[in-house]
C-alpha positions as CSV (number, residue, x, y, z in Angstrom):
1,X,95.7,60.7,72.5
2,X,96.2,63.6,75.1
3,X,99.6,63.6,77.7
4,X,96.9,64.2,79.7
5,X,94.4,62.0,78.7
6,X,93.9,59.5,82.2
7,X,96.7,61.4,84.0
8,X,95.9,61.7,87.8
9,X,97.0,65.6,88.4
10,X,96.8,66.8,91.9
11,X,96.5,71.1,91.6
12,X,97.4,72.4,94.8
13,X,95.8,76.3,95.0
14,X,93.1,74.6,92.0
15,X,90.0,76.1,93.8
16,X,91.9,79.4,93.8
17,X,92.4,82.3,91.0
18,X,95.2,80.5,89.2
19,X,94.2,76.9,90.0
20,X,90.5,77.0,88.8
21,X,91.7,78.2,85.0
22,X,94.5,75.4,85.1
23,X,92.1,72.7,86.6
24,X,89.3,73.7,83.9
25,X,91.8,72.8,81.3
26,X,93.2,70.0,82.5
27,X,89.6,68.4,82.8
28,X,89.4,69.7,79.7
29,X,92.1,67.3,77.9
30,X,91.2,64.4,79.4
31,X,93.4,64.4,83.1
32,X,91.5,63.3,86.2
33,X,92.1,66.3,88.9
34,X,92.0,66.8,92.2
35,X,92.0,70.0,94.1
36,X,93.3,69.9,97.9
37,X,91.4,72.0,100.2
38,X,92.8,73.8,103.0
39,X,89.9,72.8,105.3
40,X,91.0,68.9,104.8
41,X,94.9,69.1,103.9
42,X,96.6,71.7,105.7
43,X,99.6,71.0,103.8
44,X,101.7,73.5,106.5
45,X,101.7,70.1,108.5
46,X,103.6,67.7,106.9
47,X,101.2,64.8,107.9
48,X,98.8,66.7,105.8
49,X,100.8,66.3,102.8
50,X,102.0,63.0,103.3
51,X,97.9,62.0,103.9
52,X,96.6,64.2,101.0
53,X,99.5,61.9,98.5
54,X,98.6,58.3,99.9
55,X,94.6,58.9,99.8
56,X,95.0,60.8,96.4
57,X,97.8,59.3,94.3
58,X,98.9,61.4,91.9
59,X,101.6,61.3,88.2
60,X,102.3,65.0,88.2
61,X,101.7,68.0,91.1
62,X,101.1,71.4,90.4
63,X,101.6,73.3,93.0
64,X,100.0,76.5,92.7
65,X,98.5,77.2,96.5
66,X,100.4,79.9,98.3
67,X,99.6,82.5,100.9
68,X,100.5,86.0,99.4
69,X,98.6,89.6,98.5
70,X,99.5,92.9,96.8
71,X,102.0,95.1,98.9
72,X,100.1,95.7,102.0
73,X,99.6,92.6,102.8
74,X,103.6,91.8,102.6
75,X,104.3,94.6,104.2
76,X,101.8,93.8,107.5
77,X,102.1,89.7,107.7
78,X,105.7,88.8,106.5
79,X,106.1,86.1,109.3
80,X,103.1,84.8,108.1
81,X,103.7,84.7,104.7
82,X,107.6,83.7,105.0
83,X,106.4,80.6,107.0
84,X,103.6,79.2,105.6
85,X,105.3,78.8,102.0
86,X,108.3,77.8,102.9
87,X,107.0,74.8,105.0
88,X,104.1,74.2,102.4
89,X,106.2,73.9,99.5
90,X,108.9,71.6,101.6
91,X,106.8,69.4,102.8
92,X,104.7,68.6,99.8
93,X,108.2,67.9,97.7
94,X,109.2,65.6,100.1
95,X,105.7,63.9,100.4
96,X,105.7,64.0,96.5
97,X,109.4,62.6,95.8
98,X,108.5,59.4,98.6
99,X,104.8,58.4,97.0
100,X,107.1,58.7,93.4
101,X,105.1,61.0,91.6
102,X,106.3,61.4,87.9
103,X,106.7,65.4,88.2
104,X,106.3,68.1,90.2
105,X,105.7,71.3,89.0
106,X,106.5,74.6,91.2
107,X,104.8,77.8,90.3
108,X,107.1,80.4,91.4
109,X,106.9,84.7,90.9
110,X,108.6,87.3,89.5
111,X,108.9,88.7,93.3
112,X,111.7,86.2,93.6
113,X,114.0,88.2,91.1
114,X,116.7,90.4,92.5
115,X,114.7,93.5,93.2
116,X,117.3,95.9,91.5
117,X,118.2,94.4,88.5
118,X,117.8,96.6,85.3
119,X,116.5,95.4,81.9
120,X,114.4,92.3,81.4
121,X,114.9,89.8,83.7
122,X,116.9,86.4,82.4
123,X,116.0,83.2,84.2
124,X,119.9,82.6,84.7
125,X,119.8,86.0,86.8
126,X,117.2,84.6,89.4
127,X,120.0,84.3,92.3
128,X,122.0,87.6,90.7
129,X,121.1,89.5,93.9
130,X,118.9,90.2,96.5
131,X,115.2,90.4,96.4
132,X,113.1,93.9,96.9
133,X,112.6,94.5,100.5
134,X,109.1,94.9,100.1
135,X,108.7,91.0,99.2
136,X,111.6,89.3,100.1
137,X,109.7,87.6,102.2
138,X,107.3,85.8,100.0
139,X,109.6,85.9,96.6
140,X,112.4,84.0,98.8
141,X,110.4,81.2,99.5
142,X,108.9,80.5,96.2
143,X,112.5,80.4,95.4
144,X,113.6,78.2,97.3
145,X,111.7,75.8,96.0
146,X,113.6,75.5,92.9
147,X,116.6,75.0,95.0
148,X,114.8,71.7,96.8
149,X,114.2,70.7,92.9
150,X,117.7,70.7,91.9
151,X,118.9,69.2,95.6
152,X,116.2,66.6,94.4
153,X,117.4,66.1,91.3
154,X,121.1,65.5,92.3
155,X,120.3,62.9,94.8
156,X,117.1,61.1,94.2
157,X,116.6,61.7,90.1
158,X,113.3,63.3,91.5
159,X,111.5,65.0,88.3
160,X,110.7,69.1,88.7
161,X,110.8,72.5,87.0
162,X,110.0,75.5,88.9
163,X,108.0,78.5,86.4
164,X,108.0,82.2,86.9
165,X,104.8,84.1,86.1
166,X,104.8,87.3,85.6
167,X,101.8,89.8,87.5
168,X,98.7,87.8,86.5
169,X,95.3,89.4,85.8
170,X,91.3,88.2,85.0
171,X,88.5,86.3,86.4
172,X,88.4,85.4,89.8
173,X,91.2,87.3,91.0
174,X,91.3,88.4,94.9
175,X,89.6,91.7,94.3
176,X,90.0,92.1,98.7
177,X,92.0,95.4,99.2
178,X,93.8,93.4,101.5
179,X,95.3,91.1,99.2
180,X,94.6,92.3,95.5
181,X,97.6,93.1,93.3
182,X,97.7,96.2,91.1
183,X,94.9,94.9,88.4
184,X,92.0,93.5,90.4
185,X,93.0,96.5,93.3
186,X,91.8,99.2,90.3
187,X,89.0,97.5,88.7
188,X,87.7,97.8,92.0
189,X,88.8,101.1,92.2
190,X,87.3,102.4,89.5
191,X,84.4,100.2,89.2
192,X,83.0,101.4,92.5
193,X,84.1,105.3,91.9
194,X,81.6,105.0,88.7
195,X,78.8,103.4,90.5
196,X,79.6,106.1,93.4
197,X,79.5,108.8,91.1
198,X,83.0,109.8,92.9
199,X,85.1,112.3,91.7
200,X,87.9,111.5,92.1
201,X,90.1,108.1,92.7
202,X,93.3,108.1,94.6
203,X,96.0,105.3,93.2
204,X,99.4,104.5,95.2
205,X,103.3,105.8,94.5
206,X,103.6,107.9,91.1
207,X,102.4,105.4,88.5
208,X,106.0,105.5,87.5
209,X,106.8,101.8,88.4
210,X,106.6,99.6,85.2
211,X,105.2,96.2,85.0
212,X,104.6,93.5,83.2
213,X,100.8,91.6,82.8
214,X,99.7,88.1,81.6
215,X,95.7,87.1,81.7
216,X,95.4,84.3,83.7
217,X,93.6,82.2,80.9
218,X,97.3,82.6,79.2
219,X,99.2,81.8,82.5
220,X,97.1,78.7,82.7
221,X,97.9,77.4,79.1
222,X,101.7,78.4,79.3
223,X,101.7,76.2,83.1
224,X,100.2,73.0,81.2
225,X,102.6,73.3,77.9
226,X,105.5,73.5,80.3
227,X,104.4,70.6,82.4
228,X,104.5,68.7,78.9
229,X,107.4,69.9,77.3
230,X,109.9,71.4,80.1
231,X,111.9,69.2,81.9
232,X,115.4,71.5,82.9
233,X,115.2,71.3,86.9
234,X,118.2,73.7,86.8
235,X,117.0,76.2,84.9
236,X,113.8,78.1,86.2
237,X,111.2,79.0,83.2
238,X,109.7,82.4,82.9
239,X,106.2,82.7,81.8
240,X,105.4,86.3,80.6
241,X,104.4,88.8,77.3
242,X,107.7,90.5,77.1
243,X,106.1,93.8,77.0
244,X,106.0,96.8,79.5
245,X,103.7,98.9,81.1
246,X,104.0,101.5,83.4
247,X,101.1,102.1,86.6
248,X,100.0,105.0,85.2
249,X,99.4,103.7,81.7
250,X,97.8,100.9,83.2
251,X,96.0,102.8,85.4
252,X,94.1,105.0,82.3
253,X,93.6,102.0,80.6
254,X,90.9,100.6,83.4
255,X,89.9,104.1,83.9
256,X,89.0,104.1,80.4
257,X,87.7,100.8,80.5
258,X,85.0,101.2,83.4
259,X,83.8,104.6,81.7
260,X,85.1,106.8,84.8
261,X,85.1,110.7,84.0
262,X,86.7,112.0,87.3
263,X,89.8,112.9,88.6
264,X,93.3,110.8,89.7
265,X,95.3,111.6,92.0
266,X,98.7,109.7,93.0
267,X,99.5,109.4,96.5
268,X,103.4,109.6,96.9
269,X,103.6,108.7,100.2
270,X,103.0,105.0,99.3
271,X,105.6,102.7,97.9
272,X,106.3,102.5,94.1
273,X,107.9,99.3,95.1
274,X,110.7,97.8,92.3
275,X,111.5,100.7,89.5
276,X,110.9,97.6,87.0
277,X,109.8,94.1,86.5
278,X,109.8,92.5,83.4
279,X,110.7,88.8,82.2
280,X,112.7,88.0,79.5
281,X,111.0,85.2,77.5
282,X,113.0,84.1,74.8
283,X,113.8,81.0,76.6
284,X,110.0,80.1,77.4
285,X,109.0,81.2,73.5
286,X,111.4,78.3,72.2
287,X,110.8,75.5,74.9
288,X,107.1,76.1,74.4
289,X,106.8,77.2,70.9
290,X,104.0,79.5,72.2
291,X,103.2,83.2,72.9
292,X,100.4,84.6,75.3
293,X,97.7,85.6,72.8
294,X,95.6,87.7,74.8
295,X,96.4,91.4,74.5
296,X,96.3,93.7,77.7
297,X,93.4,95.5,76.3
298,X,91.1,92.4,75.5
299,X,92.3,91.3,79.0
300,X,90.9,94.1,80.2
301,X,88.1,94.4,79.5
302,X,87.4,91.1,80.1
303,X,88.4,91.4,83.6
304,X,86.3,94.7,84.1
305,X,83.3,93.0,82.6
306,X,83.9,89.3,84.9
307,X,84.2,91.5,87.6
308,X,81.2,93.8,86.8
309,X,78.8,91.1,86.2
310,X,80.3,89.4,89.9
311,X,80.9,92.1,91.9
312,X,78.6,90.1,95.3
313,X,80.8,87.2,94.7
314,X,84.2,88.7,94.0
315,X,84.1,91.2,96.7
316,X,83.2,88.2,99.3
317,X,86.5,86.3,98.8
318,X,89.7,86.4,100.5
C-alpha cells in the first residue's frame, strides 16, 4: 500500500503552477486532496486558516501558495509581497499545529539564500548572510518559515521540514510579464518574436548571471519523496539538478528551441540580479535516493511546445 494511499493532503497554491503537478500526483497514489482557493480561504486572515483546517481536516499540509513574480514584480510590490507571506505562512502553521495535523510541509526558494555567497549553496549556509536586495523581501519570509518549524518543534513536538527549490520551469508557469521568472519570460519572448516575424528580441542584464533549473514535473516528485522520507525540522532540504547555466546559454537554448532566426540584444541597464545561484544537493540525493531526471533540453522543449499549443490560456493568467 501507498503512504499516501487514504491520506487527507490539503496543497495550499494546488490550483497554481507548482500545486497542480504536486496535486496530480498525489491523486495519483491514492491521497484524497484538497486545494484551498483564494476566493474562499483567504489564508492572509487567520480565521481563514483556522476555518479552511476545521471544515477540511487534513494528515499532512503542503504549503505551496505564495504571492511572488520574476524581478519586476519584487522590485515594484515589496510591501505586498513581504506581507502577504509572512502572515500566510504564520497563520496556517499555527492553524495546522492546533487541529494536530501529522506534517507540515514548507516550500521555501533559493531567493532565501544569502545573496552573495560563492559556490553552490549548502543548506547549512541558509542564515550565512544577508539575502540579495532585489528579493529580500519575498526570500525572507519563505525563510522564516523554517524558523516557526524549528520554534515548533522545540515547544510543541509539531512535525515540519521546510524544502528549497531551485528556479522551476514547465507547464502552466505564469507566462504574465508581470510576474514570469526567466523561463516562461523567454518562451514568451521568443515565441511571439517568431510569430511576429521580429527581428530582433531584447533580453535583460548581460546573460552573465548563472542559474540553476528544475522542470516542475521533477520539483513535484522530489516535494512528495521528501514529505515521505524527510523528517529533520532543523535542517532545510534543497531540491535542485546541481548543474549550472548561465542567461545567455539559457537564453540560445529557447531561441533555438522556438526556431527564431533574428537578432539578441542585452539590455545592461536592467539588473543581472545575484552573480550565482546554485544548490548544492548532496544532502537531498542521499535523503531521497533520487535525482531529477528530466534534462534542461527535454524540459525545454517541453515547455515551448505546452506553451505553444496554450498560448490563449497561458497568456490569460496572473
Amino acid at each position: 500500500m501507498s503512504f499516501w494511499s487514504n491520506k487527507k493532503v490539503t496543497v495550499t497554491g494546488g490550483a497554481g503552477f507548482l500545486g497542480r503537478h504536486v496535486v496530480s500526483r498525489l491523486e495519483n497514489l491514492g491521497a484524497e486532496v484538497f486545494v484551498p482557493r483564494r476566493r474562499d480561504y483567504n489564508f492572509v486572515s487567520p480565521d481563514s486558516c483556522f476555518r479552511c483546517l476545521a471544515e477540511h481536516p487534513s494528515d499532512i499540509i503542503i504549503h505551496g501558495a505564495a504571492y511572488y513574480g520574476g524581478l519586476g514584480i519584487n522590485l515594484e510590490e515589496p510591501g505586498r509581497i513581504f506581507y502577504e507571506n509572512l502572515v500566510m505562512g504564520a497563520h496556517l502553521m499555527e492553524a495546522a499545529r492546533l487541529h494536530r495535523v501529522e506534517k507540515f510541509i514548507t516550500i521555501g526558494t533559493a531567493c532565501g539564500y544569502p545573496g552573495y555567497l560563492q559556490g553552490d549553496l549548502k543548506e547549512e549556509e541558509l542564515w550565512s548572510g544577508p539575502l540579495h536586495d532585489t528579493v529580500v523581501h519575498y526570500g525572507l519570509t519563505k525563510k522564516i518559515m523554517s524558523v516557526q518549524g524549528v520554534a515548533y518543534k522545540k515547544q510543541y513536538g509539531f512535525n515540519s521540514i521546510h524544502l528549497i527549490p531551485t528556479n522551476m520551469y514547465g507547464p502552466y508557469d505564469c507566462y504574465n510579464p508581470k510576474r514570469s521568472h526567466v523561463v516562461a519570460a523567454l518562451v514568451r519572448r521568443f515565441v511571439e518574436a517568431c510569430l511576429d516575424n521580429a527581428s530582433e528580441v531584447t533580453c535583460w542584464g548581460t546573460g552573465k548571471a548563472i542559474r540553476e533549473f528544475l522542470y516542475v514535473e521533477d520539483a513535484a516528485e522530489g516535494i512528495i519523496r521528501a514529505a515521505e522520507r524527510y523528517d529533520n525540522t532543523d535542517m532545510a532540504l534543497n531540491l535542485g539538478t546541481g548543474r549550472d547555466t548561465a542567461i545567455k546559454e539559457l537564453t540560445d537554448r529557447v531561441c533555438e528551441g522556438t526556431g527564431y532566426k533574428g537578432k539578441i540584444n542585452w539590455d545592461h541597464t536592467k539588473a543581472d540580479g545575484t552573480a550565482r545561484k546554485v544548490l548544492d544537493v548532496t544532502l537531498m540525493k542521499s535523503a531521497l535516493d533520487w535525482t531529477p531526471p528530466t534534462a534542461l533540453k527535454e524540459g525545454l522543449c517541453k515547455t515551448i511546445e505546452w506553451y505553444q499549443n496554450n498560448k490563449e490560456y497561458a497568456d490569460a493568467q496572473f
